[in-house]
C-alpha positions as CSV (number, residue, x, y, z in Angstrom):
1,X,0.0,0.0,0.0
2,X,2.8,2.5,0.8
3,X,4.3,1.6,-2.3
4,X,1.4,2.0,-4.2
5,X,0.7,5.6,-2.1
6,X,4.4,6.7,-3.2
7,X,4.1,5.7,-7.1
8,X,0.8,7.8,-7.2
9,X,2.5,10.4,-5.4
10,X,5.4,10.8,-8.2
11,X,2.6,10.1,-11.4
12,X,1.0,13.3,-10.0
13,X,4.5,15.1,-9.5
14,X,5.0,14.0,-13.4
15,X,1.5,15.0,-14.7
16,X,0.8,18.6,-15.5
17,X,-2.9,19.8,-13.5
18,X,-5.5,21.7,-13.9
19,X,-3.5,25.6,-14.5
20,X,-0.3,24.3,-14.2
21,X,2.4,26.5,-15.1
22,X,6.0,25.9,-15.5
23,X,9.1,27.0,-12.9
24,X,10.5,30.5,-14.0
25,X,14.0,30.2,-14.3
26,X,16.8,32.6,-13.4
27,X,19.3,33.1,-15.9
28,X,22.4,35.7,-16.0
29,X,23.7,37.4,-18.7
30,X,27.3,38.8,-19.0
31,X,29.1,41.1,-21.1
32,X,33.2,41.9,-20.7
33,X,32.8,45.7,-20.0
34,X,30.2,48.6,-20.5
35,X,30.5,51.8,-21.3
36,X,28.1,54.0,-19.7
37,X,26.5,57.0,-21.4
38,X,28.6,59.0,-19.0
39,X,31.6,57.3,-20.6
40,X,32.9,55.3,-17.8
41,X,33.8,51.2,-18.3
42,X,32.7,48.7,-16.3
43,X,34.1,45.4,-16.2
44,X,32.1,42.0,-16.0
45,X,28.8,43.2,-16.0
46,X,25.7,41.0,-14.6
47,X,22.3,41.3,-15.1
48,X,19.8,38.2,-14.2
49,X,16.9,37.5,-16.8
50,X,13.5,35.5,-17.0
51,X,11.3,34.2,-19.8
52,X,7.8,33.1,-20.2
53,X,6.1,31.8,-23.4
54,X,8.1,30.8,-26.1
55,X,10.0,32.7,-28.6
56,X,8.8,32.1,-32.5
57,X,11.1,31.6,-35.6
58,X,11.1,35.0,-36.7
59,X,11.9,36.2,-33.3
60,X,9.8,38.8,-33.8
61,X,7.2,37.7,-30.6
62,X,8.8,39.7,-27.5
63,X,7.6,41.8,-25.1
64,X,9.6,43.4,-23.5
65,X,9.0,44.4,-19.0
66,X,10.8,46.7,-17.2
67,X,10.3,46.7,-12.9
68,X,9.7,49.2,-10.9
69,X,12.1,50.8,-8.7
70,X,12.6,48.4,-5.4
71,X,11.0,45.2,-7.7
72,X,13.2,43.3,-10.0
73,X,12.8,41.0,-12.9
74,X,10.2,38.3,-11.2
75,X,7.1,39.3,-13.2
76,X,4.9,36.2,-13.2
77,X,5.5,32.9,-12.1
78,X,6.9,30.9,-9.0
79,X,11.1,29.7,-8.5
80,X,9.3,26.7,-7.1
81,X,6.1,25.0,-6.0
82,X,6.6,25.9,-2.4
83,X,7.4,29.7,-2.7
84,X,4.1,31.3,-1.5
85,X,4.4,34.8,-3.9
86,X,3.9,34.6,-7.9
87,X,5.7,37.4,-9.5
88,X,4.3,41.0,-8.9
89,X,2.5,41.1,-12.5
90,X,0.9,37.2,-12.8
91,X,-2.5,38.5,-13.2
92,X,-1.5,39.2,-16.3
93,X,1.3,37.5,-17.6
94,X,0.7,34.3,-18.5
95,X,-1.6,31.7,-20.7
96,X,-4.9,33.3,-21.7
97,X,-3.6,36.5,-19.7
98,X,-3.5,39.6,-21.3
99,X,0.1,39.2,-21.6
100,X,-0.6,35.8,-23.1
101,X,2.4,33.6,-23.1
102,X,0.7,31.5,-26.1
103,X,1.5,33.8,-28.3
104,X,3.8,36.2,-26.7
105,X,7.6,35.7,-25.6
106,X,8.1,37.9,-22.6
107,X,11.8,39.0,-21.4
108,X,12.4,40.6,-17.7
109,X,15.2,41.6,-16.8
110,X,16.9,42.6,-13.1
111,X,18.1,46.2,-13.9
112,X,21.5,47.7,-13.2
113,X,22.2,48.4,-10.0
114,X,19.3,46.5,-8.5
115,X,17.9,47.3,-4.8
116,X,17.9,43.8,-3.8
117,X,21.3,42.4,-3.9
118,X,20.2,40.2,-0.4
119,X,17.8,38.8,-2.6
120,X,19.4,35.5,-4.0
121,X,17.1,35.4,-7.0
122,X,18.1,38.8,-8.1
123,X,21.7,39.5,-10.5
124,X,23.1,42.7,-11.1
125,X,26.1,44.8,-11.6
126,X,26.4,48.0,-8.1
127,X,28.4,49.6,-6.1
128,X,28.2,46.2,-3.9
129,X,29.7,44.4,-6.2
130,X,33.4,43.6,-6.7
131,X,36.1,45.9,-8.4
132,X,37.6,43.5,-10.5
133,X,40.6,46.1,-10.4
134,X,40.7,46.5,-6.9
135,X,39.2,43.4,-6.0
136,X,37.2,45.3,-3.0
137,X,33.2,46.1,-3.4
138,X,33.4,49.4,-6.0
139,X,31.0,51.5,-3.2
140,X,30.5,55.3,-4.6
141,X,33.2,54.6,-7.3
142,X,31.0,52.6,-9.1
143,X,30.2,54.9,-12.3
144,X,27.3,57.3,-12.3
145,X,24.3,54.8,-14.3
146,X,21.0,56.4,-15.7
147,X,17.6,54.7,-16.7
148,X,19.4,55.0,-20.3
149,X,22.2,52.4,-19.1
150,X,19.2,50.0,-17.8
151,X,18.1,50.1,-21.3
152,X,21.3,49.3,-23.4
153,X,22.4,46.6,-21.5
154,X,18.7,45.0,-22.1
155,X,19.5,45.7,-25.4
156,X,22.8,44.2,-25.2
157,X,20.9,40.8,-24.2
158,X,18.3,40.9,-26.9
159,X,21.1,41.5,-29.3
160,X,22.6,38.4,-28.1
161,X,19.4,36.6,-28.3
162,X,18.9,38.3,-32.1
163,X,16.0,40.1,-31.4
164,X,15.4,42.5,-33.4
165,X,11.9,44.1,-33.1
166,X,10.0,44.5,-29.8
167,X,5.8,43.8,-30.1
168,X,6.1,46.1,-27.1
169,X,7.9,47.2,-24.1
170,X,5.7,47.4,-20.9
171,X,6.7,48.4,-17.2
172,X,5.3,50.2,-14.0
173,X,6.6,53.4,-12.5
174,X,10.5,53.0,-13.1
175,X,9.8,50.5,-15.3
176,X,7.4,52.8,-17.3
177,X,10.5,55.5,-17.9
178,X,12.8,52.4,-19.1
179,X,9.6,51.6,-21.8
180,X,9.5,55.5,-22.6
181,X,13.3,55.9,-22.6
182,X,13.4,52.4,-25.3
183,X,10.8,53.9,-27.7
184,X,13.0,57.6,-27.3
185,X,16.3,55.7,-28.2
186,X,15.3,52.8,-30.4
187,X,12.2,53.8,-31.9
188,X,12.8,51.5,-35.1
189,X,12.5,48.7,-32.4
190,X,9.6,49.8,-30.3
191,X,6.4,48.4,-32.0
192,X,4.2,49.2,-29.0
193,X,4.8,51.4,-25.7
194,X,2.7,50.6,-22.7
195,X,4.0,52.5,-19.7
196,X,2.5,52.2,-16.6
197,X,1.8,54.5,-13.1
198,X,5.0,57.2,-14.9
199,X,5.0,60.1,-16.9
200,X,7.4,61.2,-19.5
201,X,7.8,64.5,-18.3
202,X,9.0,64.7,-15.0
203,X,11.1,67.9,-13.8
204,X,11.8,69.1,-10.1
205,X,9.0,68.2,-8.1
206,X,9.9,64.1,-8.8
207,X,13.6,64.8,-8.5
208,X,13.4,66.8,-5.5
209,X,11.5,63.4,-3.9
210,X,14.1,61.6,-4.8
211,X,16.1,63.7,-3.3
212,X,13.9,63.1,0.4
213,X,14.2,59.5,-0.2
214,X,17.7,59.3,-0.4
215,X,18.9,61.9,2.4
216,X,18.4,59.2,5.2
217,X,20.7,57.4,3.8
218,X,23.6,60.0,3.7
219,X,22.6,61.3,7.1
220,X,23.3,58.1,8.7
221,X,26.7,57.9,10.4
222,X,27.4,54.2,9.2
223,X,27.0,55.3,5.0
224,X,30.6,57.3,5.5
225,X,30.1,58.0,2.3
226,X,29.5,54.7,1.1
227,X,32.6,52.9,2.4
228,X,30.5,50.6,4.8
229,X,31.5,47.0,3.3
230,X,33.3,46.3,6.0
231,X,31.6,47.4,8.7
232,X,28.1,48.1,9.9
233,X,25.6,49.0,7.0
234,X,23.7,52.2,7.3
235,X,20.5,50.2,8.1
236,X,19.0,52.6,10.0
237,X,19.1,55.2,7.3
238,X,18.0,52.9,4.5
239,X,15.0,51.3,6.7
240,X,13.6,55.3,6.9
241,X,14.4,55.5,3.2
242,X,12.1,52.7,3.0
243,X,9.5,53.6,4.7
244,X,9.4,57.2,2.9
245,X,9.2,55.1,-0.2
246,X,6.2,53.0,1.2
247,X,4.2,55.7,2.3
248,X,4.5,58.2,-1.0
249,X,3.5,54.8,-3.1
250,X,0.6,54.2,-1.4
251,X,-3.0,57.0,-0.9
252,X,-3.9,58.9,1.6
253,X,-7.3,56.9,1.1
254,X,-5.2,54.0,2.1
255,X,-3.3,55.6,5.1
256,X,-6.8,56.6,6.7
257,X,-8.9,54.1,5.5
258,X,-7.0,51.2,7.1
259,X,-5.2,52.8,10.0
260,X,-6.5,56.1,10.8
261,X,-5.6,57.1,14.2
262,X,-5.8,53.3,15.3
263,X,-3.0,53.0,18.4
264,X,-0.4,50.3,17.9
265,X,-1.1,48.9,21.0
266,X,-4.2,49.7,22.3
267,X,-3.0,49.6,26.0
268,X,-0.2,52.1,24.6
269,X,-1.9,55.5,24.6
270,X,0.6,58.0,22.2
271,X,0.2,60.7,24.6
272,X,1.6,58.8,27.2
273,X,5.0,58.4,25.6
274,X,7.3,58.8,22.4
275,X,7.6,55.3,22.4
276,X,3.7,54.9,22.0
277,X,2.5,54.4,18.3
278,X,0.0,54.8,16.3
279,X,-0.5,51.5,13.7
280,X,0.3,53.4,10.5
281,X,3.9,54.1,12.5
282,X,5.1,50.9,13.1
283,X,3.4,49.6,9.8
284,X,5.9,51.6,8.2
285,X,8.5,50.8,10.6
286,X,8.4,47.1,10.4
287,X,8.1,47.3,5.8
288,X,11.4,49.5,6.5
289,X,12.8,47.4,8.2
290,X,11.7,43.9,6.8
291,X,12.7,45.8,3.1
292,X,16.5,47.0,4.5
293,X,17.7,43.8,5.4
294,X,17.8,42.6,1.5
295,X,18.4,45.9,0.0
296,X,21.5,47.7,-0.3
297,X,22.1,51.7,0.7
298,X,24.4,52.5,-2.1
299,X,22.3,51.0,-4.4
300,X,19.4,52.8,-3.6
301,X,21.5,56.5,-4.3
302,X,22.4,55.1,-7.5
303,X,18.6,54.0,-8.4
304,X,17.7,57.7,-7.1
305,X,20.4,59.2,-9.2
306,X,19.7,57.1,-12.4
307,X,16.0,58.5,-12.1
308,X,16.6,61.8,-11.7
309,X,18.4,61.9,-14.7
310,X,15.9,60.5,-16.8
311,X,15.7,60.9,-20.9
312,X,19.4,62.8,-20.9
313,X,21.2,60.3,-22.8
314,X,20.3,61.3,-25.9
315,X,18.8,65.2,-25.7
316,X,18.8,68.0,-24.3
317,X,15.5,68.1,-22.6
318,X,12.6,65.5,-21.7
319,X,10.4,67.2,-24.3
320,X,13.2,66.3,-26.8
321,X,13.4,62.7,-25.8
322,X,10.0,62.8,-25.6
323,X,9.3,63.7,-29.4
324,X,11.5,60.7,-30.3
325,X,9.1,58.4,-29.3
326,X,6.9,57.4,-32.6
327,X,5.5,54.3,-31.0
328,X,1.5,53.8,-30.5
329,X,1.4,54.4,-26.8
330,X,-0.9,52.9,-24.1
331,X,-0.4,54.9,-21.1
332,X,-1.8,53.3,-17.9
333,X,-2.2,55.9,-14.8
334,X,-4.1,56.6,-11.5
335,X,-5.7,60.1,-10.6
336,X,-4.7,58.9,-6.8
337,X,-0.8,59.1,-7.9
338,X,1.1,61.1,-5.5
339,X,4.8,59.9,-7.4
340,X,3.9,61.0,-11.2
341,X,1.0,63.4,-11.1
342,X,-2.1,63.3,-13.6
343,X,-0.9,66.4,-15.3
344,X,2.1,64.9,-16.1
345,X,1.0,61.9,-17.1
346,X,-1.2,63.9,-19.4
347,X,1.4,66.4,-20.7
348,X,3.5,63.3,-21.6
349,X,0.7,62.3,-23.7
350,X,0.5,65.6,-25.3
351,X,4.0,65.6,-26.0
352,X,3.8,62.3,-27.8
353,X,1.1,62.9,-29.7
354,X,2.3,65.7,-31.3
355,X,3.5,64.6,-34.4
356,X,0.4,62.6,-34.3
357,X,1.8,59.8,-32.9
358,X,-1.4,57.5,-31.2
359,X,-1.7,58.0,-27.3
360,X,-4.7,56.6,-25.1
361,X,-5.0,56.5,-21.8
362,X,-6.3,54.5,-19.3
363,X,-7.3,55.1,-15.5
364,X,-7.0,52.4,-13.2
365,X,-9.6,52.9,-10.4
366,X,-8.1,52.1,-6.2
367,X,-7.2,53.0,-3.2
368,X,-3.6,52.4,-3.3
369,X,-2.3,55.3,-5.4
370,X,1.2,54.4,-7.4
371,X,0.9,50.9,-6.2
372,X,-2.3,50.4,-8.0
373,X,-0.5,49.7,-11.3
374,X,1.2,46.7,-9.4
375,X,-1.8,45.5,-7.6
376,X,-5.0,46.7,-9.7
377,X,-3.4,46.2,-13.1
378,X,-6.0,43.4,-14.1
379,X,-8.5,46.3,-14.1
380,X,-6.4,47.5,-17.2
381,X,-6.0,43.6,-18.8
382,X,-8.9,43.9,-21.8
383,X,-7.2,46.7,-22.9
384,X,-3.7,45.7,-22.5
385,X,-4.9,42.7,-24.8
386,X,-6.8,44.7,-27.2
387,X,-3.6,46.7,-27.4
388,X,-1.4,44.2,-27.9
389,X,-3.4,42.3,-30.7
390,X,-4.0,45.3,-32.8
């Protein structure tokens, strides 16, 4: 009988079910040296890189995802049966999806200088990694990157897969300026642009956030600037970085509506004490926190810096980069957005449109503000698929 128990167990093991999908795999790809639109080298760059769906003969079936600014290249999928999350875009990657991987070939890639170098599923090139000059982590030597670097070494990779056309190049918030930088510098490859929760035409209100979300970091005494491999990390600084991060993704429908003025503990009245909290507090404190311990500081500058200097690799201004861009354009936005405003997202699709260039847009409806392009993106999935069929 056990026998018989153990054979069953290992047909079913063997036998696809009902909505089975396949293991994502993590693969790395390498190149000898980059050269960085600043016009710095670095040696042995990494980047990790998943698939899903197969790619056709002609090659000519890829979409293309970009992350967002603390995700990485897990879009759909599980590593294994017993990992509990899918990746952060499965409601729509995937067979019969909007993304359909029956007839699409979808690429993700971990960008440059990725947040989550504790993350063993995630490969990139940073300031954690090692100098191979030096042989010591590069910390704030490592050259200055922009979203512009993300977007040739992607290239890089599909060059070495031979893919030469793109059916469309998707992503949310710093994902969505990699999609709008690829159209601006490869337009010839771009069939389709679908950015999602970011707008073209960002100026000093988005870089002087970045600007708040990175000052923790430099204010803690353990960054010195940036020289902390072999000591203490500045985990303090990074865990508020964090937490500003958290709170400006999210509504302030969401901050009130779940939490409010809820205490942490409701034996712990906040008048009582500093060390009293209300619930949204130590929320906050514990995503820092939970977030920090994967992530690395220097990293997180370089990500900050790469955004601020958004669409300069190849213009003067964003409205120049921004006129490059001859790609029919899905733009995917919430009114709720406290990161890229309405109006900009709007004024992006002015600018595009102006050589009448085709821009629609669609308003995902939520609670969650920037983070409903990550969590309410199904809203968005007829069109997506109507998009990506026309």
């Amino acid at each position: 009988m056990k026998r018989l128990v153990a054979v069953l167990f290992v047909i079913m093991l063997a036998t696809p079910a009902i909505g089975y999908k396949p293991l994502v795999k993590k693969n790395a790809f390498e190149m000898k040296s980059y050269t960085t639109v600043g016009g710095k080298t670095i040696k042995k760059v990494r980047v990790g890189w998943e698939t899903y769906g197969s790619l056709n003969a002609s090659k000519d079936n890829v979409i293309l995802i970009c992350h967002y600014f603390t995700g990485n290249s897990h879009a759909a999928g599980k590593y294994s049966f017993r990992e509990k999350n899918v990746g952060y875009w499965d409601s729509i990657i995937g067979s019969g999806k909007p993304i359909d991987t029956d007839k699409f070939h979808i690429i993700s890639v971990d960008s440059l200088v990725n947040l989550s170098t504790g993350n063993p599923n995630v490969i990139t090139t940073g300031p954690a990694s090692i100098n191979p000059d030096s042989g010591k982590p590069y910390g704030m030597t490592f050259p200055i990157v922009t979203i512009r670097d993300f977007v040739n070494v992607q290239k890089a990779l599909l060059d070495s897969l031979g893919v030469k056309k793109l059916h469309a190049v998707i992503g949310p918030s710093m994902g969505s300026l990699q999609a709008y930088e690829w159209a601006s510098a490869y337009p010839e490859m771009v069939s389709r642009l679908i950015p999602v929760i970011g707008a073209g035409y960002t100026n000093g209100n988005l870089i002087a956030w970045l600007n708040i979300w990175a000052s923790p970091i430099m204010l803690d005494k353990n960054w010195r600037g940036g020289d902390y491999y072999n000591g203490q990390p500045p985990l303090r600084g990074l865990t508020e970085a964090l937490k500003i991060v958290t709170l400006h993704s999210q509504s302030w429908e969401w901050s009130n509506g779940v939490f409010g003025r809820t205490w942490a503990n409701k034996n712990k009245n906040p008048l009582a004490s500093f060390s009293n909290q209300y619930k949204i507090e130590a929320v906050l404190n514990n995503v820092g926190k939970a977030r920090a311990k994967s992530s690395d500081a220097n990293h997180f500058l370089y990500l900050v810096k790469a955004n601020q200097l958004f669409l300069t690799g190849h213009g003067k201004s964003l409205i120049e980069g921004l006129h490059r861009i001859n790609s029919p354009t899905l733009i995917i936005h919430t009114d709720e957005d406290l990161i890229f405003f309405p109006e900009e997202v709007r004024e992006t699709a002015v600018l595009i449109s102006s050589d009448s260039t085709p821009v629609k847009i669609v308003e995902l409806q939520g609670a969650r503000g920037h983070l409903d392009g990550v969590l309410s993106i199904k809203q968005a999935g007829a069109k997506i698929k109507e998009f990506l069929e026309k």
